[in-house]
GUMARZA-958690 format. One record per residue (C-alpha): residue in three letters; residue number from 1; z, y, x. Coordinates in steps of 0.25 Angstrom, whole numbers, plus 2048, in hexadecimal, padded with zeros to 3 digits. Layout:
N
{ALA,NUM,{Z,Y,X}}
...
end
This chain:
482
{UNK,1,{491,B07,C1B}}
{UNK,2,{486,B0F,C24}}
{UNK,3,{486,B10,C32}}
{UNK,4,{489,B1F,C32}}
{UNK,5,{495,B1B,C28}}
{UNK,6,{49B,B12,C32}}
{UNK,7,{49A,B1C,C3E}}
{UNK,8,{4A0,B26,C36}}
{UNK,9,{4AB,B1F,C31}}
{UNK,10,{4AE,B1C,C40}}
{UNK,11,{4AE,B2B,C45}}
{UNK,12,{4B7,B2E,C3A}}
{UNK,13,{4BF,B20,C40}}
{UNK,14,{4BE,B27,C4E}}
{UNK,15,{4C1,B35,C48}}
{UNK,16,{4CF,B30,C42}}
{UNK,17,{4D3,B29,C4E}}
{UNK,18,{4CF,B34,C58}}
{UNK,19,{4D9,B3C,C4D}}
{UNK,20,{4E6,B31,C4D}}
{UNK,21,{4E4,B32,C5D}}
{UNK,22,{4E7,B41,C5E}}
{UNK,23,{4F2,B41,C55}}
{UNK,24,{4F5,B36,C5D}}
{UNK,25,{4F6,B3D,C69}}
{UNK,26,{4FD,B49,C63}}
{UNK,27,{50B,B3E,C60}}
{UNK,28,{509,B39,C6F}}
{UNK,29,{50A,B48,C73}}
{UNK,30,{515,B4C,C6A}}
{UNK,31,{51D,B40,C6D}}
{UNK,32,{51B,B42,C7B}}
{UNK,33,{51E,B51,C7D}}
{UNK,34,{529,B52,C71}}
{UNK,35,{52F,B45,C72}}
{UNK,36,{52E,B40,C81}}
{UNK,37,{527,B33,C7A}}
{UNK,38,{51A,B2E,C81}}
{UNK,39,{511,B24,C7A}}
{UNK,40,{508,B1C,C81}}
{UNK,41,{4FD,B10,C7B}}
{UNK,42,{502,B02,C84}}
{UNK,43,{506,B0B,C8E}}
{UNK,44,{4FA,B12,C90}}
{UNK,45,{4FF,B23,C91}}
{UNK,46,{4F8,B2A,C86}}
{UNK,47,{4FE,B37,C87}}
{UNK,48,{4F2,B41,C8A}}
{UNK,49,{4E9,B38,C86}}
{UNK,50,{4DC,B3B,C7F}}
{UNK,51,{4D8,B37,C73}}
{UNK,52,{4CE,B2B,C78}}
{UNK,53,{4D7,B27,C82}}
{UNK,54,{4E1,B25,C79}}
{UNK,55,{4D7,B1D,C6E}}
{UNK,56,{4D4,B15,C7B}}
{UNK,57,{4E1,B11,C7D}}
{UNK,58,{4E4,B0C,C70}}
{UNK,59,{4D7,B02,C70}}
{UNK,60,{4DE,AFC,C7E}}
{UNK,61,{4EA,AFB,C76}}
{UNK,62,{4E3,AF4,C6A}}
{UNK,63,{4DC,AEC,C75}}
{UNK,64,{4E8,AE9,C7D}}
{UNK,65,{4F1,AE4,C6F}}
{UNK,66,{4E5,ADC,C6A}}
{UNK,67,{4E8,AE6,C5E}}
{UNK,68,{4E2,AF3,C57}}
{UNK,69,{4EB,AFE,C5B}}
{UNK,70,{4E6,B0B,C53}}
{UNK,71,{4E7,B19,C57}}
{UNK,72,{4EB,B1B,C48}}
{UNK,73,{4F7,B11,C4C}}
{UNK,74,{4FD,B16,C56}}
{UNK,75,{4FC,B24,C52}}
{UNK,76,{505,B1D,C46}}
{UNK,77,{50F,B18,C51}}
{UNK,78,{50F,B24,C59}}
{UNK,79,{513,B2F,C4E}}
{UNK,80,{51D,B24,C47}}
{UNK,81,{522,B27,C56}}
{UNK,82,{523,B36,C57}}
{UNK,83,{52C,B34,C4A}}
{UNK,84,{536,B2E,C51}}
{UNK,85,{542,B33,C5A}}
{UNK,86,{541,B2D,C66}}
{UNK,87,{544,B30,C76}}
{UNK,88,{53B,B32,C7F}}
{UNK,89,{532,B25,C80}}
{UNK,90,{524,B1F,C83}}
{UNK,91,{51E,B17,C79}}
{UNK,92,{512,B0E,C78}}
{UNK,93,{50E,B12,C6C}}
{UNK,94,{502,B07,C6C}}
{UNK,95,{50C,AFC,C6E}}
{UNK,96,{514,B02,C62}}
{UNK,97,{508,B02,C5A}}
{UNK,98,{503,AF3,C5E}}
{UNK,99,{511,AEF,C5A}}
{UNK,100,{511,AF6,C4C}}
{UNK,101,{503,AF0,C48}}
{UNK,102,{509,AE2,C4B}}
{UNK,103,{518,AE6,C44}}
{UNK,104,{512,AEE,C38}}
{UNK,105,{51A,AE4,C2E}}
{UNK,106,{526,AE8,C34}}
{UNK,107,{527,AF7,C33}}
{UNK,108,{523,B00,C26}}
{UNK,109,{51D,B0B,C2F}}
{UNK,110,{51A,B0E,C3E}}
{UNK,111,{527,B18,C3F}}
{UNK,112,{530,B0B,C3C}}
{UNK,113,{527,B04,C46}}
{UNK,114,{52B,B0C,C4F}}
{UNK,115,{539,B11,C4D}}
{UNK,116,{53B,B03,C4F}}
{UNK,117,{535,AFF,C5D}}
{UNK,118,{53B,B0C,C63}}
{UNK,119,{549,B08,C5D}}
{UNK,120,{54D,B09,C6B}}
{UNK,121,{54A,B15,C70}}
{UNK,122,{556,B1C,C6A}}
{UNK,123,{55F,B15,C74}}
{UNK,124,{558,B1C,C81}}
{UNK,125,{562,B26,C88}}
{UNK,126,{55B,B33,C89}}
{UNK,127,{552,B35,C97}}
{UNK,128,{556,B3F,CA1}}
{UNK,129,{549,B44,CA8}}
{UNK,130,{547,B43,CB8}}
{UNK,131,{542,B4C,CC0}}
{UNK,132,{536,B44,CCB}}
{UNK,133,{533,B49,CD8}}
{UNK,134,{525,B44,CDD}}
{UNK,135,{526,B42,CED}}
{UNK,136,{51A,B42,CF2}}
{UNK,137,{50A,B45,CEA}}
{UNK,138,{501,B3C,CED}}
{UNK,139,{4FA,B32,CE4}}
{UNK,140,{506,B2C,CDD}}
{UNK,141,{50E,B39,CDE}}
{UNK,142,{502,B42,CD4}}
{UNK,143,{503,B35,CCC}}
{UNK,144,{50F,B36,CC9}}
{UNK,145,{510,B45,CC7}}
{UNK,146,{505,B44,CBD}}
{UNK,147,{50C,B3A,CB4}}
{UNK,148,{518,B40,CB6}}
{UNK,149,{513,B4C,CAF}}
{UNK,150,{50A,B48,CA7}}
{UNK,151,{515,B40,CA0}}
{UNK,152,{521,B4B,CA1}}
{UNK,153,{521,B4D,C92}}
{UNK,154,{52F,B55,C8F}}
{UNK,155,{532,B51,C9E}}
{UNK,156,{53F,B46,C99}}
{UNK,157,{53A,B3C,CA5}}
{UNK,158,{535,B3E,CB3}}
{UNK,159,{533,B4D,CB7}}
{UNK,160,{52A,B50,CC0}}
{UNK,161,{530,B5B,CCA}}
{UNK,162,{52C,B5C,CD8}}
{UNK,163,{521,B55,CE1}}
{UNK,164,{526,B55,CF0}}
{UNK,165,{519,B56,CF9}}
{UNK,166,{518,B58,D09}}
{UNK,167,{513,B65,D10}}
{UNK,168,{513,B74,D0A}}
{UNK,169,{511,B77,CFB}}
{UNK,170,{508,B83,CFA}}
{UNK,171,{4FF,B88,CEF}}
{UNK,172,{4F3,B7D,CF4}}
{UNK,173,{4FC,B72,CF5}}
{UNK,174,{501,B74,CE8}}
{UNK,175,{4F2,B75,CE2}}
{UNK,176,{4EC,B69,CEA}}
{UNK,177,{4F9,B62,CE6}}
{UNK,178,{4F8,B66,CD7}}
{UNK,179,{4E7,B62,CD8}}
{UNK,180,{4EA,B54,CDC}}
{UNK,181,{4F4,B55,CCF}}
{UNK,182,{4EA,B59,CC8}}
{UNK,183,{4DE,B51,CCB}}
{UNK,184,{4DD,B42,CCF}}
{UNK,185,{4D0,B3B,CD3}}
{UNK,186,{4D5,B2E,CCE}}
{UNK,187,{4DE,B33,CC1}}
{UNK,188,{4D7,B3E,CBE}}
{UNK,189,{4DD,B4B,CB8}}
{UNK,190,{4ED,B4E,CB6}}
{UNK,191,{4EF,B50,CA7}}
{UNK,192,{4F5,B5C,CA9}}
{UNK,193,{4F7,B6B,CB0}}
{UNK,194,{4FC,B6D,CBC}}
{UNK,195,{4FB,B79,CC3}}
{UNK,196,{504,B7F,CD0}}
{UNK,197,{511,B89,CD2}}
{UNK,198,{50F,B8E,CE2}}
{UNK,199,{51B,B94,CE1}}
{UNK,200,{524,B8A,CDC}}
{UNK,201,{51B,B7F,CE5}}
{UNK,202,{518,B76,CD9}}
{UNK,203,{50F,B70,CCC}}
{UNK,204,{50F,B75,CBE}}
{UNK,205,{50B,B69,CB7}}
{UNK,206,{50B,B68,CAA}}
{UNK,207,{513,B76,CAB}}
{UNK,208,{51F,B70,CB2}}
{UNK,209,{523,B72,CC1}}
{UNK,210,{522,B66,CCB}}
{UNK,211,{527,B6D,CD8}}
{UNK,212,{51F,B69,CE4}}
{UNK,213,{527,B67,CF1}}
{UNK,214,{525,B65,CFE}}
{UNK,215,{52D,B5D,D06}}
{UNK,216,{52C,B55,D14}}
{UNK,217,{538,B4C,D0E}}
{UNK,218,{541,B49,D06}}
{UNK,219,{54E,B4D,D0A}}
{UNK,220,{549,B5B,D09}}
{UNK,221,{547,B5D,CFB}}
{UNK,222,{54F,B65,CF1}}
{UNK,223,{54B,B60,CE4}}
{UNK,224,{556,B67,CDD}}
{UNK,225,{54F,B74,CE1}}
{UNK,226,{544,B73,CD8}}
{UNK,227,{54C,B6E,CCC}}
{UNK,228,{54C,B60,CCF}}
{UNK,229,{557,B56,CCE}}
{UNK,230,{55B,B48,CD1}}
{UNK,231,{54B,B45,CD2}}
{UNK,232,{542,B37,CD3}}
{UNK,233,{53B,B39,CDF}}
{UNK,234,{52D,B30,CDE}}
{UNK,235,{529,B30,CEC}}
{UNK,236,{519,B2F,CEC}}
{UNK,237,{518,B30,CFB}}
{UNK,238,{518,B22,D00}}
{UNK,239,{521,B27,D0E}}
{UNK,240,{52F,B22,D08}}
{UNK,241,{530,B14,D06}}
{UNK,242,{53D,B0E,D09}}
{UNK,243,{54A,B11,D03}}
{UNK,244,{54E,B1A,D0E}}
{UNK,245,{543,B24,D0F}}
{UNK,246,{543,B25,D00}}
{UNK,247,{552,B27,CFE}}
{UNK,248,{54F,B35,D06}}
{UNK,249,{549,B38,CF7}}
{UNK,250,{558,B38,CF2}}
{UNK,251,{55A,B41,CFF}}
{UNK,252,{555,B4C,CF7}}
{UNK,253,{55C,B55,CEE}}
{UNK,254,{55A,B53,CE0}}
{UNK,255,{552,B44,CE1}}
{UNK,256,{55B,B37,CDA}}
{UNK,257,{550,B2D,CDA}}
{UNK,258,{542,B29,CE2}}
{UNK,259,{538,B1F,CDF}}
{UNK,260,{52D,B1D,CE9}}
{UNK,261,{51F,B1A,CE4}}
{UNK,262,{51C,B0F,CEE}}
{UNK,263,{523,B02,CF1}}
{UNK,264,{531,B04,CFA}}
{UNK,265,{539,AFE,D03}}
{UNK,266,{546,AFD,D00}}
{UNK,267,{546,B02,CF1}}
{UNK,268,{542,AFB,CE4}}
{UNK,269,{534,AF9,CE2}}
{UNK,270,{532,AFA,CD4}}
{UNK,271,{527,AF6,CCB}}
{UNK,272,{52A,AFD,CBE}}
{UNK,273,{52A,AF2,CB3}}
{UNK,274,{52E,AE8,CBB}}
{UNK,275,{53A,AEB,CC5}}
{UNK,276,{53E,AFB,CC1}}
{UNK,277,{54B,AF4,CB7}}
{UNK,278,{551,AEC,CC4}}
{UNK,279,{554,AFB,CC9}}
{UNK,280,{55D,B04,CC6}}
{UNK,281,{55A,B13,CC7}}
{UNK,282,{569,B15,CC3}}
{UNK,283,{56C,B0F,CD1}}
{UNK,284,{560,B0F,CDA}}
{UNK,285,{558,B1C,CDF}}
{UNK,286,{54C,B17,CE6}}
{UNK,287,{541,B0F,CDE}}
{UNK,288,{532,B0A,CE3}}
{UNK,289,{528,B0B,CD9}}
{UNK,290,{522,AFF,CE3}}
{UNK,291,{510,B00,CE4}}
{UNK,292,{506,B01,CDC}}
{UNK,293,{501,AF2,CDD}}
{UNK,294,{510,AED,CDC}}
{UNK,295,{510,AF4,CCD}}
{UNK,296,{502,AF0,CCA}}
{UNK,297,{507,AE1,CCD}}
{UNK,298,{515,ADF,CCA}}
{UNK,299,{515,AE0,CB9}}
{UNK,300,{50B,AD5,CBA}}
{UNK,301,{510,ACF,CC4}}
{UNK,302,{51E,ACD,CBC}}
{UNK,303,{517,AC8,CB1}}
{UNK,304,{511,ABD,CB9}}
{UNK,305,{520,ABA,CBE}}
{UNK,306,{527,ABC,CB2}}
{UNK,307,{51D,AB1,CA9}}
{UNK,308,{514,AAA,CB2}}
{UNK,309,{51B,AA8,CC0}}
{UNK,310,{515,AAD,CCB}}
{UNK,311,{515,AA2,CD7}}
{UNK,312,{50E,AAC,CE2}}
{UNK,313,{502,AB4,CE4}}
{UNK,314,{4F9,AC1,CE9}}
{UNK,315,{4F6,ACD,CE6}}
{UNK,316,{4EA,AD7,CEB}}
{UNK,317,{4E8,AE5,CE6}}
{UNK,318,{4DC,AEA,CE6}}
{UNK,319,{4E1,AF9,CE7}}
{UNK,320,{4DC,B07,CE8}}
{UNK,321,{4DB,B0C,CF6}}
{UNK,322,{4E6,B18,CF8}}
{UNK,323,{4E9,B24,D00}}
{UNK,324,{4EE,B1A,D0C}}
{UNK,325,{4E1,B16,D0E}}
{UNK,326,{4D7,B1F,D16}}
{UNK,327,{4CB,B27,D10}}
{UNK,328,{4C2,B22,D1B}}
{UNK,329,{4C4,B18,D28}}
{UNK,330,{4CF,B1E,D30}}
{UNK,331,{4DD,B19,D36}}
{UNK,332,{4E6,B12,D2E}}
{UNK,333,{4F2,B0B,D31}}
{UNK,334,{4EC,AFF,D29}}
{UNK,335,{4DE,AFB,D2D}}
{UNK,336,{4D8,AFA,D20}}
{UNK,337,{4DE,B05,D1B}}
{UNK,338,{4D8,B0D,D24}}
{UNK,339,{4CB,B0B,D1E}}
{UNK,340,{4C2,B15,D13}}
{UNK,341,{4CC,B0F,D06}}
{UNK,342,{4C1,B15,CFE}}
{UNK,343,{4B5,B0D,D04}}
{UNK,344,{4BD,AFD,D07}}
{UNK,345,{4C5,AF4,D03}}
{UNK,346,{4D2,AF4,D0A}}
{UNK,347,{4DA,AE9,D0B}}
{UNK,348,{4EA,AEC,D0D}}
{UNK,349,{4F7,AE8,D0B}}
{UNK,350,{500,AEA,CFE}}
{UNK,351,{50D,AE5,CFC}}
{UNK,352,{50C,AE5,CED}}
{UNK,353,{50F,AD4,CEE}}
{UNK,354,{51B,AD6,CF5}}
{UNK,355,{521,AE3,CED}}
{UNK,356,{51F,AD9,CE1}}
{UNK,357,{52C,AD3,CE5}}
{UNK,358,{534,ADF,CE4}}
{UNK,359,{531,AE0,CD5}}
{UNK,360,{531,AD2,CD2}}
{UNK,361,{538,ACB,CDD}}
{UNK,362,{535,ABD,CD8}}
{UNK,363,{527,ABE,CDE}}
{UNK,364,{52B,AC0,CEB}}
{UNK,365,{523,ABB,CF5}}
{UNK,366,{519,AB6,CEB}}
{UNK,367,{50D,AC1,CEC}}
{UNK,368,{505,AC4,CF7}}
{UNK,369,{4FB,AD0,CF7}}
{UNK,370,{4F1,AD8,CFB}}
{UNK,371,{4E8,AE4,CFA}}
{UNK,372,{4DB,AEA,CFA}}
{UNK,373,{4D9,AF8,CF9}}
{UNK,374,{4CD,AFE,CF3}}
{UNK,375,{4C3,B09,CF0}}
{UNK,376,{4CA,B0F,CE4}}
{UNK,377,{4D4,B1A,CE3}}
{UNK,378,{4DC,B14,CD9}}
{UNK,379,{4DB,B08,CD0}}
{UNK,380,{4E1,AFA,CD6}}
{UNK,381,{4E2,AEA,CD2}}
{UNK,382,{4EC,AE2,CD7}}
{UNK,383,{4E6,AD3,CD5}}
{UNK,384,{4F2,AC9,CD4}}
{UNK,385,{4EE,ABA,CD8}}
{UNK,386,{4FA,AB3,CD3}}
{UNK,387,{4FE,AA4,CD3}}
{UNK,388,{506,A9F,CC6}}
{UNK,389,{513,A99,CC3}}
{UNK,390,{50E,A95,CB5}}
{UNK,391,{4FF,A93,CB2}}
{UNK,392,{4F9,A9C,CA7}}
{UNK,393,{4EB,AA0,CA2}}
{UNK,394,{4E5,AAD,CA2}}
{UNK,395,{4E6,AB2,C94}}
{UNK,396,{4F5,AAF,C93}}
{UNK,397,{4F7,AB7,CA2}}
{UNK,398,{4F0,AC2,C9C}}
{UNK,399,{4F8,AC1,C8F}}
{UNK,400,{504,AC1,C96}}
{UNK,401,{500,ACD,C9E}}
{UNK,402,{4FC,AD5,C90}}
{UNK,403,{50B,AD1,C8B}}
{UNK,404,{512,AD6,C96}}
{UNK,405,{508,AE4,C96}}
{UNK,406,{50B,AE6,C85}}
{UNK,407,{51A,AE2,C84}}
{UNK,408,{522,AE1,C90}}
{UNK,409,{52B,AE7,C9C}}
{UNK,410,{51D,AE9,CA2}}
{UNK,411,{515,AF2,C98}}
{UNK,412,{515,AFF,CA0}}
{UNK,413,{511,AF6,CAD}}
{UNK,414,{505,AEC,CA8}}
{UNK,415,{4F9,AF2,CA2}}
{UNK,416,{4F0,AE6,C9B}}
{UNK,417,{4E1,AE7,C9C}}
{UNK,418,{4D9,AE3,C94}}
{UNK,419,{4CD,AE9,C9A}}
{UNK,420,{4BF,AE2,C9D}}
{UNK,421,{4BA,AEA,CA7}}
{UNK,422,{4C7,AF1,CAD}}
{UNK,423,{4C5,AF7,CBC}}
{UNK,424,{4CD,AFF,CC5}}
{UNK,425,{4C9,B0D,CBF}}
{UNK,426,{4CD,B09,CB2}}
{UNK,427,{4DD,B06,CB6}}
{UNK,428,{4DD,B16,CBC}}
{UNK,429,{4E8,B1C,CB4}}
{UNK,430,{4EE,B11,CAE}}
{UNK,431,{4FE,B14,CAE}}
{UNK,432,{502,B04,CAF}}
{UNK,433,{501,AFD,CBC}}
{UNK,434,{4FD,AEF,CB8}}
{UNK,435,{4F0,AF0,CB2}}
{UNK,436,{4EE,AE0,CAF}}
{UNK,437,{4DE,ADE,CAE}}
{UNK,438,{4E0,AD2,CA4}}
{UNK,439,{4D0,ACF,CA4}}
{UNK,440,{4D0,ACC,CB5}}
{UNK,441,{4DC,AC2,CB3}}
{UNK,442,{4D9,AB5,CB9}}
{UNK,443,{4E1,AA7,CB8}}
{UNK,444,{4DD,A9B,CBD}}
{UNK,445,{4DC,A8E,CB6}}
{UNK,446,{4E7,A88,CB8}}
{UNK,447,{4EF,A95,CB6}}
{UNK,448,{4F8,A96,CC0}}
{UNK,449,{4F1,AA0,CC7}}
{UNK,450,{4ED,AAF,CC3}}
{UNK,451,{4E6,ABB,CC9}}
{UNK,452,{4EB,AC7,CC1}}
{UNK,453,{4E4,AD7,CC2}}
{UNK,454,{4ED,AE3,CC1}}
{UNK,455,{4E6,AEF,CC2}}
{UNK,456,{4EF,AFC,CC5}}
{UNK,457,{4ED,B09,CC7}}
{UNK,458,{4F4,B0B,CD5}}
{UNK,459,{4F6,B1A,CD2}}
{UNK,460,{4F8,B1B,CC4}}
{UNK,461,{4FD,B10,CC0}}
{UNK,462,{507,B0F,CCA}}
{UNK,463,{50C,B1E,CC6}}
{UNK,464,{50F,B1B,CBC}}
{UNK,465,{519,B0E,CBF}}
{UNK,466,{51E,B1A,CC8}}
{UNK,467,{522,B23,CBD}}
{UNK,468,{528,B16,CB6}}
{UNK,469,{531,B14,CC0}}
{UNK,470,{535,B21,CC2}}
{UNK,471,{538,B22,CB4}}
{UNK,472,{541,B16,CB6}}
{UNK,473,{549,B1C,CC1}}
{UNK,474,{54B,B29,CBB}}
{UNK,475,{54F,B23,CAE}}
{UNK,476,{545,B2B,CA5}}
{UNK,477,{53E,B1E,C9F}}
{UNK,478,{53C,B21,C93}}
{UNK,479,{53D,B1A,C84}}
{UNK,480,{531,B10,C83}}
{UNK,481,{52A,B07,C7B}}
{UNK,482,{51E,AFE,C80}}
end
């Protein structure tokens, strides 16, 4: 066969799965928007995804599985999926897939594959939605709103109502505020439409109403008044940390439950994964979502414990610098913070070791840490030094870490790289915490001591684990499969 036969028959190759990738992303829609089911490929979100994105992802996964995984499979997977009555549900439809390659002698046909797996999902009680309430609008806060919107769907989960902001709302509040919505210069563009209502003081986004209200606390808020009811607050602000300023939350009319984005005294501190089962929102009203670092390191860090033993060790996160810091060399009530973050290195403080404990009370006393900020908006590593309970050699650390990302408790937390040449801009927008760099793992000779790299996204990342535990609390998880 001639050259020009060869090329030819791979455009018509590329042609055909281009083709299966649309009509793939047409079953992702309409499971999504009819059915309240989201798919997602190892968890990676692949709604409003392009078509190259979504061809990229399945090489990852083929990649990640040490296993061809076709466009033309899983779009087999995903309509034996829209045939099926379930509730509403997230489903990793390239697990599905990598599972059916390898049962194919089992089942006589993808629907009976899958009927099978999902056998479950017709014992999960109905969801009853929750209105949220975003207290305070900074970096965290637009995160938040973004996801929250982005992933509404038919509106059966979290609802985003209000965002409570200081100082007056006016027409050019309400602009500037919906521009830093809009625009990012770290995540880009917001998938969606937001435009302003002055008169009612609020967003359209997406064409729903997210009220923008303006309060110098708590206690004098009125949610009931614009409709909303026994709300999650998710307080953004940083300025309640202990369980007594944060209860003035449930001061307000029509709030039930608060969860503060930043480690609290006090409260449980939660790392979603890991500690959210040992709470009960039935019976408690304030929840941490504990610090970015304390997320990026506790799934891996549980694993360590859980397999290896962990006898003691350090951690240092190399971490973006952050809006505590100054612009340029001005007062600071820490000395190096008080240096230009965009122009040094600035060694700090985190208690990330310590707050460990509270997750995984067994390591208590076992870590100590450090860290150094650095000129990058966003984009961290925590490097974890640990010393061993039982020796063990690189490839099965790293195996064991690629198990506990595919097929555990901890699929949603530890994301496995398998990248050569991964960097800090490369992790930006990735929706797990854990980012496990499996190509920097060190272990010494005698294998009893490791030095690990978690990458994280300290924005993105952490959002997400946010919205998890939010999710959690106001008991709107929903069906899922990974």
């Amino acid at each position: 066969m001639s050259n020009n036969q060869d090329y030819e028959k791979e455009l018509a190759f590329q042609a055909d799965r281009r083709k299966a990738t649309v009509e793939f992303i047409k079953i992702i829609n309409d499971l999504w928007y009819d059915k309240a089911i989201e798919l997602v490929i190892f968890r990676n979100s692949i709604i409003d995804k392009s078509v190259s994105e979504i061809l990229n992802l399945h090489e990852y996964a083929a990649e990640f599985v040490e296993k061809p995984i076709s466009i033309f499979d899983t779009v087999e997977i995903a309509k034996a999926i829209k045939t099926l009555d379930l509730p509403p549900a997230r489903l990793d439809v390239g697990k599905l897939t990598y599972e059916y390659q390898l049962e194919l002698d089992k089942y006589n046909s993808a629907t009976a594959f899958v009927s099978a797996k999902l056998a479950e999902a017709k014992d999960v009680e109905d969801i009853t939605p929750k209105d949220v309430v975003l207290y305070g609008f900074g970096r965290i806060g637009r995160l938040l709103a973004r996801e929250l919107m982005t992933k509404a769907g038919k509106g059966n989960q979290l609802r985003l109502r209000a965002i409570v902001v200081r100082g007056n709302i006016d027409k050019t509040v309400l602009e500037k505020r919906a521009s830093l919505l809009a625009s990012d210069s770290v995540h880009g563009d917001f998938s969606g439409v937001i435009t302003i209502d002055e008169e009612k003081k609020a967003f359209i986004i997406n064409g729903t109403t997210v009220h923008l209200i303006s309060a110098n606390q708590p206690e004098d808020i009125d949610y009931t008044q614009y409709g909303i009811n026994d709300a999650l607050i998710i307080d953004n602000t940083g300025a309640f940390r202990d369980e007594e300023a944060l209860s003035r939350h449930l001061k307000s009319v029509g709030a039930k439950k608060v969860l503060l984005t930043a480690p609290g005294k006090g409260v449980p501190n939660i790392v979603h994964g890991v500690n959210h089962t040992d709470y009960d929102p039935d019976t408690i009203d304030i929840f941490s979502a504990a610090s970015c670092t304390t997320n990026a390191i506790t799934p891996i860090l549980k694993v360590i414990e859980d397999n290896l033993g962990l006898k003691n060790g350090h951690l240092e996160t190399i971490h973006a610098y952050t809006n505590d810091q100054n612009l340029v060399d001005n007062m600071h009530k820490k000395y190096r913070r008080g240096r230009a973050a965009a122009l040094n290195m600035v060694i700090t403080e985190t208690g990330a070791g310590k707050a460990v404990a509270k997750a995984l009370p067994g390591l208590e006393g076992k870590l100590t840490s450090n860290a150094i900020r650095v000129p990058v908006p966003n984009g961290s590593l925590a490097i974890l030094n640990l010393n061993l309970e039982k020796a063990t050699e690189l490839n099965a650390l790293n195996n064991l870490m690629k198990k506990y990302a595919l097929e555990s408790d901890l699929v949603e937390q530890i994301k496995y790289s398998i990248d050569n040449e991964l960097v800090s801009s490369d992790i930006i927008g990735s929706s797990a915490p854990s980012i496990f760099d499996s190509k920097a793992t060190i272990v010494t000779e005698d294998g009893k001591n490791a030095v690990l790299y978690i990458w994280y996204d300290n924005e993105y990342g952490y959002s997400h684990q946010v919205i998890r535990l939010a999710k959690y609390i106001a008991k709107v998880r929903r069906f899922t499969y990974y």
